[in-house]
N, CA, C and O atoms as a GROMACS GRO file, in nm:
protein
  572
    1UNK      N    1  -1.686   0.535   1.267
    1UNK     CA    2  -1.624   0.404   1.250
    1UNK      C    3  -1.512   0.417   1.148
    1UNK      O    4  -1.526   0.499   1.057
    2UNK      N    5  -1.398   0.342   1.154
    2UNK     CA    6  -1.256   0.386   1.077
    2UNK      C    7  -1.311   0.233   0.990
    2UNK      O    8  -1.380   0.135   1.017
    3UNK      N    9  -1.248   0.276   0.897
    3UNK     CA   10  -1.249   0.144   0.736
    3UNK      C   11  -1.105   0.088   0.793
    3UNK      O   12  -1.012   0.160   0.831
    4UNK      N   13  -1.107  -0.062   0.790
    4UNK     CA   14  -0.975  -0.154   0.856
    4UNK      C   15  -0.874  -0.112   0.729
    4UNK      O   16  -0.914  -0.072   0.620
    5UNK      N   17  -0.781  -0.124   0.755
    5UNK     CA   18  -0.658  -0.142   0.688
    5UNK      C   19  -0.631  -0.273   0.583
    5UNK      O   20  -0.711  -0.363   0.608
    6UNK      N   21  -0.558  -0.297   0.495
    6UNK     CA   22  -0.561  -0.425   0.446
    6UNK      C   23  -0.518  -0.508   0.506
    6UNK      O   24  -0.578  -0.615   0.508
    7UNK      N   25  -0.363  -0.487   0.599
    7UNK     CA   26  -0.295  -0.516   0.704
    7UNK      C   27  -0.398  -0.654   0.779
    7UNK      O   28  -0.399  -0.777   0.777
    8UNK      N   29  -0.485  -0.529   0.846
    8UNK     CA   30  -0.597  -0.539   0.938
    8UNK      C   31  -0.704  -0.663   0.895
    8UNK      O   32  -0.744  -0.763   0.955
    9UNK      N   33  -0.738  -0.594   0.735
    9UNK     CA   34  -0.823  -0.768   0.721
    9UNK      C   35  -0.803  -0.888   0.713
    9UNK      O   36  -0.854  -0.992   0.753
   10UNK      N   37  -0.688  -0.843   0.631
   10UNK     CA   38  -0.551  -0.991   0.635
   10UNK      C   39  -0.576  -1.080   0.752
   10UNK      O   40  -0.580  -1.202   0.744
   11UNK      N   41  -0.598  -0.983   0.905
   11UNK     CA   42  -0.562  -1.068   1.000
   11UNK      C   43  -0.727  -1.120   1.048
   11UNK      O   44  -0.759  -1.204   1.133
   12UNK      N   45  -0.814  -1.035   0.959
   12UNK     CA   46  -0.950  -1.067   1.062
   12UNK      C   47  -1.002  -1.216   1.028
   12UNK      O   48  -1.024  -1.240   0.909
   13UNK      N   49  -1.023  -1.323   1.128
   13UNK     CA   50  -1.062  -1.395   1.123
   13UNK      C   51  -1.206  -1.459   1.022
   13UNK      O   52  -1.223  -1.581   1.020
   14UNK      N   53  -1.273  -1.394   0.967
   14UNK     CA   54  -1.377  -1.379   0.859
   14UNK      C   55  -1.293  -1.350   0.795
   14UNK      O   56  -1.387  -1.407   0.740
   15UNK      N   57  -1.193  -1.314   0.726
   15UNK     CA   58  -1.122  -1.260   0.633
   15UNK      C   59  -1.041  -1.405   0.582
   15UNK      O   60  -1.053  -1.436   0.464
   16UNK      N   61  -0.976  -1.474   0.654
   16UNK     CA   62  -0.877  -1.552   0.724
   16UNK      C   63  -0.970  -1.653   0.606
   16UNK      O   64  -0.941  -1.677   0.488
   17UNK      N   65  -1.096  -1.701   0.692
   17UNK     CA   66  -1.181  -1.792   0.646
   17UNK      C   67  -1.228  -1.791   0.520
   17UNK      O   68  -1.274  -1.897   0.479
   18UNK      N   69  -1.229  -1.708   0.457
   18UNK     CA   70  -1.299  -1.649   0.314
   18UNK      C   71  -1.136  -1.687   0.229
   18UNK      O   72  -1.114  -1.782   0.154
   19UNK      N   73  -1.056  -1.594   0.264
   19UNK     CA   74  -0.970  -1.656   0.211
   19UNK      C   75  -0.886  -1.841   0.149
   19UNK      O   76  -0.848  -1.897   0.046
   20UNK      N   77  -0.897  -1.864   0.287
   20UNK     CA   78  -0.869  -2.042   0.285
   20UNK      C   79  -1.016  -2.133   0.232
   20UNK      O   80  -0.995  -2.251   0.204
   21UNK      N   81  -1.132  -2.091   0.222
   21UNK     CA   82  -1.222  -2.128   0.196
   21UNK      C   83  -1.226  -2.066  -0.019
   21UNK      O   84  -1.281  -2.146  -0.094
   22UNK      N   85  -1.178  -1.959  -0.072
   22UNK     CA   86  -1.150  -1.920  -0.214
   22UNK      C   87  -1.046  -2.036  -0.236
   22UNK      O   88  -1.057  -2.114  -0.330
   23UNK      N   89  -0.937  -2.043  -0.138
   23UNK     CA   90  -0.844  -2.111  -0.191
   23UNK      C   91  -0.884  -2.284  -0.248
   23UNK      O   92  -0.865  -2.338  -0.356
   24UNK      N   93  -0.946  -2.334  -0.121
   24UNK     CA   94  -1.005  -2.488  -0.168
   24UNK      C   95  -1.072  -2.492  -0.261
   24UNK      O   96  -1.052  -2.597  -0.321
   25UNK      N   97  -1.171  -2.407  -0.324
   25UNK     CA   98  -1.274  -2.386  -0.391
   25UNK      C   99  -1.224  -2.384  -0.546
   25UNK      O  100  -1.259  -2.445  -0.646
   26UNK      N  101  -1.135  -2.295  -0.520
   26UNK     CA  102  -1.041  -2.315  -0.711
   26UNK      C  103  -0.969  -2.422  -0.737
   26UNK      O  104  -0.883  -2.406  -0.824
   27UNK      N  105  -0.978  -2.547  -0.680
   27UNK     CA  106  -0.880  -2.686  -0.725
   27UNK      C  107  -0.744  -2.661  -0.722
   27UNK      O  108  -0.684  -2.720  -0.812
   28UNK      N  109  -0.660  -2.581  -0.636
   28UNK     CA  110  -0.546  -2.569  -0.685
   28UNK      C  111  -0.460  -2.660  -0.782
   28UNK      O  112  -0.418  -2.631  -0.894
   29UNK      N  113  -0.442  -2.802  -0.698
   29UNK     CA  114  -0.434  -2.906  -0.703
   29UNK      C  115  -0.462  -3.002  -0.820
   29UNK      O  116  -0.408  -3.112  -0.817
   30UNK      N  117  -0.566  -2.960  -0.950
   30UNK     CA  118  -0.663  -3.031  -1.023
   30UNK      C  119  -0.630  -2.953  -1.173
   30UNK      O  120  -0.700  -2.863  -1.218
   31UNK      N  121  -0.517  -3.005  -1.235
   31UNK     CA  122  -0.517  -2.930  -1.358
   31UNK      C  123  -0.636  -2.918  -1.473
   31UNK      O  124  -0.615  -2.865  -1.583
   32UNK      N  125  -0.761  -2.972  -1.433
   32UNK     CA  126  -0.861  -2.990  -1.509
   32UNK      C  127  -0.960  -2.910  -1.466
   32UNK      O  128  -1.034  -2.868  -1.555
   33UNK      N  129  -0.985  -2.871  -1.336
   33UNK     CA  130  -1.110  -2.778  -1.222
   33UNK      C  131  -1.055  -2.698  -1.186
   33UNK      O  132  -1.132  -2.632  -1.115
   34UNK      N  133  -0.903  -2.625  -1.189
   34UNK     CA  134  -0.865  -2.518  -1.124
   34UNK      C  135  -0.918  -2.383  -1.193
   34UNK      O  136  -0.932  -2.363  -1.313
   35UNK      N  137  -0.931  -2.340  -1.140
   35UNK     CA  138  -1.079  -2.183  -1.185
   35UNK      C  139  -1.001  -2.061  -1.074
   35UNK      O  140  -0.942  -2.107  -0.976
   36UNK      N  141  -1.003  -1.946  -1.089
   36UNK     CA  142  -1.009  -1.830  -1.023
   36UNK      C  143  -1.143  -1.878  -0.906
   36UNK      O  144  -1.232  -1.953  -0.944
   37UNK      N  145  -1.138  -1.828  -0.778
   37UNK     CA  146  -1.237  -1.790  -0.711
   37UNK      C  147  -1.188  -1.645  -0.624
   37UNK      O  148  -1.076  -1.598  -0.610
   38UNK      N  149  -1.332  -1.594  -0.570
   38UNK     CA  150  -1.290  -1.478  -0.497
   38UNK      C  151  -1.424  -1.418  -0.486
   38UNK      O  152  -1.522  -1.483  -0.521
   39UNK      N  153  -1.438  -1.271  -0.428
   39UNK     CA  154  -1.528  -1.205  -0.427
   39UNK      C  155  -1.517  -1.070  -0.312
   39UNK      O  156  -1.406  -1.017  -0.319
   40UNK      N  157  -1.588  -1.020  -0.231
   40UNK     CA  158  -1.561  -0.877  -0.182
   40UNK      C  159  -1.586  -0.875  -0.050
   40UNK      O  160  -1.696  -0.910  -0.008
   41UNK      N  161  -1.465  -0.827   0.051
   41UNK     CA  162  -1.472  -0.797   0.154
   41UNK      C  163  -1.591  -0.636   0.174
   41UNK      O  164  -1.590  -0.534   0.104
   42UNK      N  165  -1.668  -0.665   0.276
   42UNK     CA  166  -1.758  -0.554   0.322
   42UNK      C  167  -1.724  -0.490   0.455
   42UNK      O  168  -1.612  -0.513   0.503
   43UNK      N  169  -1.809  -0.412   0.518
   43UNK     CA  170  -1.742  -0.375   0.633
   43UNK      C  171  -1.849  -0.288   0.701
   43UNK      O  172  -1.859  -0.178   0.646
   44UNK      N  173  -1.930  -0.304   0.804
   44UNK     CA  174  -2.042  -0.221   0.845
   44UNK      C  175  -2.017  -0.042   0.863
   44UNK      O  176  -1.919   0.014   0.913
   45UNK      N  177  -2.122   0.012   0.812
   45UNK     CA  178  -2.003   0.170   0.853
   45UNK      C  179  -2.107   0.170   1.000
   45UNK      O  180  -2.129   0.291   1.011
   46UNK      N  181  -2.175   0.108   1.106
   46UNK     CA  182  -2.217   0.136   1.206
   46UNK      C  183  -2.134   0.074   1.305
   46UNK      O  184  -2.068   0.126   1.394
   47UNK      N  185  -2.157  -0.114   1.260
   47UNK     CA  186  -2.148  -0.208   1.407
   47UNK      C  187  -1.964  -0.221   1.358
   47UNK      O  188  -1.897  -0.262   1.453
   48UNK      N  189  -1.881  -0.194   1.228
   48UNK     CA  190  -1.764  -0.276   1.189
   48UNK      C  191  -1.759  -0.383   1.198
   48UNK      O  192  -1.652  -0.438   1.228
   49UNK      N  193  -1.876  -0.454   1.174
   49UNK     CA  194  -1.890  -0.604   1.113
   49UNK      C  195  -1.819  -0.636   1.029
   49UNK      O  196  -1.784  -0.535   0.968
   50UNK      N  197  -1.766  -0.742   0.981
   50UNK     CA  198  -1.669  -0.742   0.859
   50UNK      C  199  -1.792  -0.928   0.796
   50UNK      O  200  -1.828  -1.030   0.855
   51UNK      N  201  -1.812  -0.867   0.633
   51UNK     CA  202  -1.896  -0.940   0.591
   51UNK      C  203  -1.833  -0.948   0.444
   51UNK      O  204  -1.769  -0.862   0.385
   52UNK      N  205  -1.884  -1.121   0.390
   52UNK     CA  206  -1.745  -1.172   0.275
   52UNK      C  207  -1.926  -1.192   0.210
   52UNK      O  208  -2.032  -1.221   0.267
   53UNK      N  209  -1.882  -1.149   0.030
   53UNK     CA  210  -1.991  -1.205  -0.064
   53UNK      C  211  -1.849  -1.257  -0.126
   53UNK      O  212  -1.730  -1.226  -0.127
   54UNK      N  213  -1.974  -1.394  -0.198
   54UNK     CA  214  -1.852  -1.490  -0.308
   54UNK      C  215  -1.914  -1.442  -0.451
   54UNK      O  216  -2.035  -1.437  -0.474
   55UNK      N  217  -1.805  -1.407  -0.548
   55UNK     CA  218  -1.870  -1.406  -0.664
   55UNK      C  219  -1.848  -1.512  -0.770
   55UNK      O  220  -1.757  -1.591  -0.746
   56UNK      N  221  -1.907  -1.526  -0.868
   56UNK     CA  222  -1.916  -1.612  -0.943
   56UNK      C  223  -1.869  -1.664  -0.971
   56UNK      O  224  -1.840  -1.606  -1.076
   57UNK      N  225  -1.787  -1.802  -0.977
   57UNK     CA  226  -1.626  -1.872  -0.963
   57UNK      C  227  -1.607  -1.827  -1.102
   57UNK      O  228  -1.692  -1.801  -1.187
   58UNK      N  229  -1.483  -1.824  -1.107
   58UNK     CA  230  -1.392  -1.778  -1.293
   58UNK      C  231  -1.344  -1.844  -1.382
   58UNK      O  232  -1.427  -1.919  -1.434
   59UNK      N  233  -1.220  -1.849  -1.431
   59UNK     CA  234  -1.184  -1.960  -1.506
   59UNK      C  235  -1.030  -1.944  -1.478
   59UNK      O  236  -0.964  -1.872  -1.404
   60UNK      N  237  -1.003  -2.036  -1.563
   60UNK     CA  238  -0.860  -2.082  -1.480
   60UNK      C  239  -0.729  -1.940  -1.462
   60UNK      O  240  -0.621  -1.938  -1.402
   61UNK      N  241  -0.806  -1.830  -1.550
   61UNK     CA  242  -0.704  -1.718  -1.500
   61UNK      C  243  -0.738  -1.614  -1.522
   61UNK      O  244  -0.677  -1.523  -1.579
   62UNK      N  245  -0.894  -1.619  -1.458
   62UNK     CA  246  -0.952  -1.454  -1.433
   62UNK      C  247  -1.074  -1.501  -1.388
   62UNK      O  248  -1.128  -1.611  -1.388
   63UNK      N  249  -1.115  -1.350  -1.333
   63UNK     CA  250  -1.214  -1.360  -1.261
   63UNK      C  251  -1.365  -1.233  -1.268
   63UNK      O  252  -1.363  -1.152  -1.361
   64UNK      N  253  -1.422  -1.230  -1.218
   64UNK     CA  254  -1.472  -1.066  -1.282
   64UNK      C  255  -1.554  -1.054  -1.166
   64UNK      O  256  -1.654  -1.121  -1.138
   65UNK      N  257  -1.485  -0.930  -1.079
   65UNK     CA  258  -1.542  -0.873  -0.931
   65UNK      C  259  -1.592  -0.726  -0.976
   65UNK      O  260  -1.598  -0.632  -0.897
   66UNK      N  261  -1.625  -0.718  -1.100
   66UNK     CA  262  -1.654  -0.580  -1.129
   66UNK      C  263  -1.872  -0.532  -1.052
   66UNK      O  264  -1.928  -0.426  -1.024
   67UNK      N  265  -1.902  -0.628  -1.051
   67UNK     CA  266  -2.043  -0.594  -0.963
   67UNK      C  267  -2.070  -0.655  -0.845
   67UNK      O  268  -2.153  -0.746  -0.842
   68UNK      N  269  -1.977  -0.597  -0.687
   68UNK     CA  270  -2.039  -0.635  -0.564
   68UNK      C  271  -2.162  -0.652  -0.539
   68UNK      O  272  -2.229  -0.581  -0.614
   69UNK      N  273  -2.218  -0.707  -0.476
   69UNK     CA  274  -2.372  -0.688  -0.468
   69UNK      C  275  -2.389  -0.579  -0.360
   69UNK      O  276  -2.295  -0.536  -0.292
   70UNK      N  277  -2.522  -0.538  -0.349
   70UNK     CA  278  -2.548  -0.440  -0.243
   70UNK      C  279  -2.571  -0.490  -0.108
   70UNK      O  280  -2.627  -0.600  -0.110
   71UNK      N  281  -2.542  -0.440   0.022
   71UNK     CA  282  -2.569  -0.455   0.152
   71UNK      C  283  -2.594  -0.410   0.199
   71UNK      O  284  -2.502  -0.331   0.223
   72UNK      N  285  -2.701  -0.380   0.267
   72UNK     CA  286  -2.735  -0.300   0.382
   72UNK      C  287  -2.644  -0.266   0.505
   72UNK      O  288  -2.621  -0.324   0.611
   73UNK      N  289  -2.608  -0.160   0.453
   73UNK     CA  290  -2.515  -0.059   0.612
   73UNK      C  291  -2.382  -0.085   0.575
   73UNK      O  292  -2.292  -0.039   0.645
   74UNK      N  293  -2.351  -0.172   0.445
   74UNK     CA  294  -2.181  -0.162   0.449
   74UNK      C  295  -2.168  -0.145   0.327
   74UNK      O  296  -2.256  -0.154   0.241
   75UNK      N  297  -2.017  -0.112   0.308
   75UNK     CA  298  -1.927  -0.082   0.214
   75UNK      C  299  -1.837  -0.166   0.198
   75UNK      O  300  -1.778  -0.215   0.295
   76UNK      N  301  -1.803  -0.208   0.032
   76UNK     CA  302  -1.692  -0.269   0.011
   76UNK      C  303  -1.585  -0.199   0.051
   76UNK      O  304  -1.563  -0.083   0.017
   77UNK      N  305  -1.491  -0.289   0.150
   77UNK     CA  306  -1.392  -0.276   0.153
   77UNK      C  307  -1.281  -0.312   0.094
   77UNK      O  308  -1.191  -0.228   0.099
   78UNK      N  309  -1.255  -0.427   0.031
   78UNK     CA  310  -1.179  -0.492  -0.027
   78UNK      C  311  -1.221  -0.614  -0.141
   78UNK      O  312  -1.337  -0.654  -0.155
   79UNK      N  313  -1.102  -0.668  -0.221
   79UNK     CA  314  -1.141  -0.776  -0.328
   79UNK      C  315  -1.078  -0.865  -0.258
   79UNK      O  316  -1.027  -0.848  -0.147
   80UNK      N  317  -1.083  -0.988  -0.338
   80UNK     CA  318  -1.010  -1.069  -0.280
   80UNK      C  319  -1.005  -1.208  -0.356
   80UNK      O  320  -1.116  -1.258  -0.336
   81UNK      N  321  -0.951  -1.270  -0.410
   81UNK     CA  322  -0.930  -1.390  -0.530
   81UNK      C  323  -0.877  -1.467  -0.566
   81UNK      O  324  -0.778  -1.432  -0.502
   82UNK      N  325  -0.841  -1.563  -0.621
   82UNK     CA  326  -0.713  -1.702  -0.592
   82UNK      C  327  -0.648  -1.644  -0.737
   82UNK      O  328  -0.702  -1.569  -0.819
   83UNK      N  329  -0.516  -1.702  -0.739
   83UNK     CA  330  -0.470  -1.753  -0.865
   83UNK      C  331  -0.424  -1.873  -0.866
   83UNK      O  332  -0.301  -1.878  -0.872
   84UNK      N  333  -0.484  -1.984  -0.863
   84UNK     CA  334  -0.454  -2.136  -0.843
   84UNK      C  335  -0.355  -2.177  -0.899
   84UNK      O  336  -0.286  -2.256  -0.835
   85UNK      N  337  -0.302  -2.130  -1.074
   85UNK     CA  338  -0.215  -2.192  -1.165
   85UNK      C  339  -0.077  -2.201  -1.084
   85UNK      O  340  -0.035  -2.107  -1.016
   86UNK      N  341  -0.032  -2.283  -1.094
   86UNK     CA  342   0.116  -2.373  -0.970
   86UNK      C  343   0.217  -2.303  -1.046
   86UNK      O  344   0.221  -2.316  -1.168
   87UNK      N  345   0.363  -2.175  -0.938
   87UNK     CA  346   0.412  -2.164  -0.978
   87UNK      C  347   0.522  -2.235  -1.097
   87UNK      O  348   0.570  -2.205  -1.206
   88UNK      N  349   0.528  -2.364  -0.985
   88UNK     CA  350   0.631  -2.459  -1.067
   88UNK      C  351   0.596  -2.501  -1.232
   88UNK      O  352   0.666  -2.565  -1.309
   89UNK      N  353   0.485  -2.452  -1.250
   89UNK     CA  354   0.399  -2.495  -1.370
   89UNK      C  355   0.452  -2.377  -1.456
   89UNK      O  356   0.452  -2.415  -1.573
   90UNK      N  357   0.505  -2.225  -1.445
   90UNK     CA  358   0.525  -2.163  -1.482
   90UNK      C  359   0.462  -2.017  -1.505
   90UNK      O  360   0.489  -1.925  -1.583
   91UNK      N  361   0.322  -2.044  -1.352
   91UNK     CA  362   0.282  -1.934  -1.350
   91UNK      C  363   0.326  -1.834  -1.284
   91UNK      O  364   0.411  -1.865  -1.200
   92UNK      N  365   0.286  -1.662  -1.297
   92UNK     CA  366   0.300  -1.572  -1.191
   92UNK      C  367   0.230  -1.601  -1.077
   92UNK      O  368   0.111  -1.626  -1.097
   93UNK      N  369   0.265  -1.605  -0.970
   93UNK     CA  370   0.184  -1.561  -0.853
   93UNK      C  371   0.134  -1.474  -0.821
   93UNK      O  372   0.032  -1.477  -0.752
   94UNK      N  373   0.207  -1.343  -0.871
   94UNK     CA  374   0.207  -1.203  -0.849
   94UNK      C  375   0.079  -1.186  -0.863
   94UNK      O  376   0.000  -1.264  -0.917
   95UNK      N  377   0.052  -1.057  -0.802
   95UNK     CA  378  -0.070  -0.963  -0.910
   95UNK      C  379  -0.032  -0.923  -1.054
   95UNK      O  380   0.069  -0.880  -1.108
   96UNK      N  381  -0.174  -0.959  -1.100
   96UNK     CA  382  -0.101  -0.910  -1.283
   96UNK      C  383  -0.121  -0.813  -1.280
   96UNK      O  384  -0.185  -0.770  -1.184
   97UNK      N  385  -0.068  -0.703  -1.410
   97UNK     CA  386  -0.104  -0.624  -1.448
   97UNK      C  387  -0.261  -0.527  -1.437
   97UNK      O  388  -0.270  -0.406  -1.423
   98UNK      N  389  -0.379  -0.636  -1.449
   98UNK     CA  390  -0.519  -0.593  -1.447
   98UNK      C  391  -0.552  -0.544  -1.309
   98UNK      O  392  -0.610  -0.436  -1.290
   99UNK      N  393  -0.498  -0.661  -1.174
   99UNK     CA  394  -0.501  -0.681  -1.056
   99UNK      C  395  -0.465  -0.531  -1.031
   99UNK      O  396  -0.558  -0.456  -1.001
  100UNK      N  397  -0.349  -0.485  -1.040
  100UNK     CA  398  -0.297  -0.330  -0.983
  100UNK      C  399  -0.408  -0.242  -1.068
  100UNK      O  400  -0.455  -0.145  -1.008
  101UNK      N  401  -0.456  -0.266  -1.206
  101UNK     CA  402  -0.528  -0.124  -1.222
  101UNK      C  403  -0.635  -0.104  -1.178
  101UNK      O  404  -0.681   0.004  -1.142
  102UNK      N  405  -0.707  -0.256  -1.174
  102UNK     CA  406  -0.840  -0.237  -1.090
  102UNK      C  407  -0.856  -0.144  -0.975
  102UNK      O  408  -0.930  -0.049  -0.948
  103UNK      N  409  -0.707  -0.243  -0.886
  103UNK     CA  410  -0.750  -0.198  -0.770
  103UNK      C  411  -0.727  -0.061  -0.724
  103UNK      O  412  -0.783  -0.025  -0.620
  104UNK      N  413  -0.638   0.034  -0.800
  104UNK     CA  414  -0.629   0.176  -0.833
  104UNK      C  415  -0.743   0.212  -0.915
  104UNK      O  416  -0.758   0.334  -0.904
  105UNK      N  417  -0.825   0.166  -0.986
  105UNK     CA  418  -0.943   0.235  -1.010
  105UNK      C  419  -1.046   0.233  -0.930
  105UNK      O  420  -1.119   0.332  -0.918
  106UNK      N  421  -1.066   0.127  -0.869
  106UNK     CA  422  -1.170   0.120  -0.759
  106UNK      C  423  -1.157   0.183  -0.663
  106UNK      O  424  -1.264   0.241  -0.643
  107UNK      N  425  -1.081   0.209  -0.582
  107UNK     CA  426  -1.012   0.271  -0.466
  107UNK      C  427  -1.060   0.190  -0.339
  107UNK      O  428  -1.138   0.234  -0.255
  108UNK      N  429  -0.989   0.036  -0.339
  108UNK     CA  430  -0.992  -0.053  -0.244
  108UNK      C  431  -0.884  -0.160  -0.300
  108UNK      O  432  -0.851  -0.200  -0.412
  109UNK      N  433  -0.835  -0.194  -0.133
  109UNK     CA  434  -0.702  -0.287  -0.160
  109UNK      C  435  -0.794  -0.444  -0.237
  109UNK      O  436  -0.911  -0.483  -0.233
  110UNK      N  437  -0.669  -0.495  -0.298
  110UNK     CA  438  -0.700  -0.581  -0.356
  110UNK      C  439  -0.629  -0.734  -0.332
  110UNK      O  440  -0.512  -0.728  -0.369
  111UNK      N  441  -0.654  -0.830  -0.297
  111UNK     CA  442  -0.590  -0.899  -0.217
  111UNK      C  443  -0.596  -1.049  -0.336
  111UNK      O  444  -0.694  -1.086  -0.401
  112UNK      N  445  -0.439  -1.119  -0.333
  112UNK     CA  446  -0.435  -1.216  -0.471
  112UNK      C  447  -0.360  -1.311  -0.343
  112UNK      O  448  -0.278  -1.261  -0.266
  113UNK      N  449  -0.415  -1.491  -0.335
  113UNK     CA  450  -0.349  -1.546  -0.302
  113UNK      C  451  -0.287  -1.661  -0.390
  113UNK      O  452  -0.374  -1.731  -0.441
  114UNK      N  453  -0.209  -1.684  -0.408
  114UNK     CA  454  -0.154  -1.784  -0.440
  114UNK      C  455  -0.068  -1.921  -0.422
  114UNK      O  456  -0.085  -1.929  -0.300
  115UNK      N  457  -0.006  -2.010  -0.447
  115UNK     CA  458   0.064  -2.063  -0.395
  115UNK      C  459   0.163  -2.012  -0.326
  115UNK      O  460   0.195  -2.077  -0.226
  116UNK      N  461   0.227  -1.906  -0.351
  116UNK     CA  462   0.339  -1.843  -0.297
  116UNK      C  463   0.319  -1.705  -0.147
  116UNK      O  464   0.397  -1.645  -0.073
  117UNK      N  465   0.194  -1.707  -0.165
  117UNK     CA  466   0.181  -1.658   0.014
  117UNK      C  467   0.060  -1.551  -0.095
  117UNK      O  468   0.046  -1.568  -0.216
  118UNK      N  469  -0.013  -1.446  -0.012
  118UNK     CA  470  -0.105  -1.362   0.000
  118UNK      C  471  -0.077  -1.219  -0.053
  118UNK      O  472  -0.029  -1.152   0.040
  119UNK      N  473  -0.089  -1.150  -0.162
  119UNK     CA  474   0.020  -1.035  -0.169
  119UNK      C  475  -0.164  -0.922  -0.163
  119UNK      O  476  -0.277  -0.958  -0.131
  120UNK      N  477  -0.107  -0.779  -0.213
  120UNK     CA  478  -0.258  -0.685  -0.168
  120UNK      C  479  -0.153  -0.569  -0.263
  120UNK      O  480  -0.038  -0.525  -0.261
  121UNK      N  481  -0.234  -0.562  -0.314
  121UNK     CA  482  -0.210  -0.403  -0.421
  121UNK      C  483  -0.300  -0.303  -0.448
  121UNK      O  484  -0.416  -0.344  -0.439
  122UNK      N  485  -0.291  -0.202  -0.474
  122UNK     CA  486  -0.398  -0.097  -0.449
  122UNK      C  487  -0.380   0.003  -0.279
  122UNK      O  488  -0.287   0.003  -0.199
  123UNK      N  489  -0.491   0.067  -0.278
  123UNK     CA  490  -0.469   0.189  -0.140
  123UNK      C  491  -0.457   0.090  -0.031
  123UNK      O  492  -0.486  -0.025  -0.064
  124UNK      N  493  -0.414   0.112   0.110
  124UNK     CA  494  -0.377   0.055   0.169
  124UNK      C  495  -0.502   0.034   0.261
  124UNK      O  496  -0.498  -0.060   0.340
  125UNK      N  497  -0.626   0.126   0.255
  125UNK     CA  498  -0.797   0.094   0.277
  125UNK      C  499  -0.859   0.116   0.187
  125UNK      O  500  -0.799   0.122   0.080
  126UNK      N  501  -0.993   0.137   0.187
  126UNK     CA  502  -1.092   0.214   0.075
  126UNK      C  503  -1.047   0.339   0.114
  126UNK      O  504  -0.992   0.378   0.217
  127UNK      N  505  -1.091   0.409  -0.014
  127UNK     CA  506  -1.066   0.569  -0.016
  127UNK      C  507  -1.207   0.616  -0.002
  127UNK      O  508  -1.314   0.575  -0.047
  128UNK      N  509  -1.161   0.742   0.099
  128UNK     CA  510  -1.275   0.781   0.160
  128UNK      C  511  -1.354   0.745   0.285
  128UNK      O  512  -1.463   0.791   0.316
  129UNK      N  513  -1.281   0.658   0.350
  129UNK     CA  514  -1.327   0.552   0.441
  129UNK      C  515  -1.486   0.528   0.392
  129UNK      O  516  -1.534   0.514   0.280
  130UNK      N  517  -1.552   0.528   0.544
  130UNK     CA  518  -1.688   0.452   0.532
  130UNK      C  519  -1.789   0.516   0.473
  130UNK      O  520  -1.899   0.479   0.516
  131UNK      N  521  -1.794   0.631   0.356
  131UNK     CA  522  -1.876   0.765   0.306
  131UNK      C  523  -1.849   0.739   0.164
  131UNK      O  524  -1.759   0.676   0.110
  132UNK      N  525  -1.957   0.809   0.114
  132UNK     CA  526  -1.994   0.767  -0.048
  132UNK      C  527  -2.041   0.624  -0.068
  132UNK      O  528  -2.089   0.540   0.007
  133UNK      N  529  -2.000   0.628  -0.229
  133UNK     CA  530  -2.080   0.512  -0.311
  133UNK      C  531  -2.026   0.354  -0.186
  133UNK      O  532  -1.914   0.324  -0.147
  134UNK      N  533  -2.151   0.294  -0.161
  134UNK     CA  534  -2.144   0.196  -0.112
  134UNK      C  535  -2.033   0.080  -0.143
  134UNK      O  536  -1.961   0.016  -0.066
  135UNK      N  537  -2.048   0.080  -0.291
  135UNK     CA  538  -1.953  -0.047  -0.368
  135UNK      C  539  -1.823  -0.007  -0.386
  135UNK      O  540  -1.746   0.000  -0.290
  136UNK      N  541  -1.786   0.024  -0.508
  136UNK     CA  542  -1.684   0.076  -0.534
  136UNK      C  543  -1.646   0.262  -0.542
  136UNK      O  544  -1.681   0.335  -0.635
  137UNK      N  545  -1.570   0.306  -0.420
  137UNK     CA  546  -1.533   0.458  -0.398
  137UNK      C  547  -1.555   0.538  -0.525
  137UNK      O  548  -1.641   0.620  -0.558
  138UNK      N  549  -1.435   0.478  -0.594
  138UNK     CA  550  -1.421   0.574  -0.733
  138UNK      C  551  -1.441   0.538  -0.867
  138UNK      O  552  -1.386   0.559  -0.975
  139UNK      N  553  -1.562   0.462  -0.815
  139UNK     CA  554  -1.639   0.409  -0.923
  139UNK      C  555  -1.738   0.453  -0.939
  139UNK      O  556  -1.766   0.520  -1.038
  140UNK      N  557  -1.832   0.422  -0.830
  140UNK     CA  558  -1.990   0.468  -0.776
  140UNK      C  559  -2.072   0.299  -0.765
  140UNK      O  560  -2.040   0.184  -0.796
  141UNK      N  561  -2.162   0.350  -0.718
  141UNK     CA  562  -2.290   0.216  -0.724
  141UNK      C  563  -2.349   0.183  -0.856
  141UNK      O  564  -2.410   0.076  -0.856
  142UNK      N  565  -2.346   0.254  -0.983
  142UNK     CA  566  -2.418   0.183  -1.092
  142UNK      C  567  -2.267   0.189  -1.176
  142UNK      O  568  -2.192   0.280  -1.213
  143UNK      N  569  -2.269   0.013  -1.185
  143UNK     CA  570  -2.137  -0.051  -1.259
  143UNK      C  571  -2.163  -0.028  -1.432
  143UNK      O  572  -2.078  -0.067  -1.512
   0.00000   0.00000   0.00000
């Protein structure tokens, strides 16, 4: 079984949904409830199921995806997380700084949406495809 592309999850419909479903969830909208949300794309290494855990909502400008939970038969494939704060307000949209090292330390794309469209930094799949540490590649399973 091949590990999807980021490209690829971008477009997968569970992907799609997880995404627009992080986005409502952080208040964009609510200068008082807007919070980071997000959590970790999975990916079966048998059937290529593609399966979303939510992690713990954040605060208004971070988040902490550092312990996927475990699944039976899959591997994280990807992160994935809002940055709610409204450009016009004077935030980045971008990925910050943390966003790119993570996702070069982990060795899985990392996916930031914001008001300004969907951006993904880091390898362009997991490294290693569907073999080794379940969670994070170049991390291992004990965080």
């Amino acid at each position: 079984m091949e590990v999807l592309t980021a490209s690829e999850l971008e477009r997968h419909p569970v992907v799609i949904a997880a995404f627009a479903a992080a986005w409502a969830d952080s208040f964009p909208d609510d200068a008082k409830l807007r919070h980071e949300e997000g959590g970790w794309i999975y990916q079966n290494r048998a059937t290529g199921e593609i399966q979303i855990r939510r992690a713990q909502p954040g605060i208004f400008d971070g988040i902490v995806l550092s312990y996927p939970a475990a699944i039976a038969d899959c591997h994280v494939v990807a992160t994935y997380h809002t940055h709610p704060n409204p450009t016009a307000g004077g935030w980045i949209p971008d990925p910050s700084p943390d966003d790119i090292y993570n996702a070069d330390i982990t060795g899985v794309p990392w996916f930031i949406i914001s008001d300004s469209g969907i951006y993904v930094v880091g390898p362009d799949r997991r490294v290693g495809g569907l073999t080794g540490p379940a969670r994070y590649p170049l991390i291992g399973d004990n965080p």
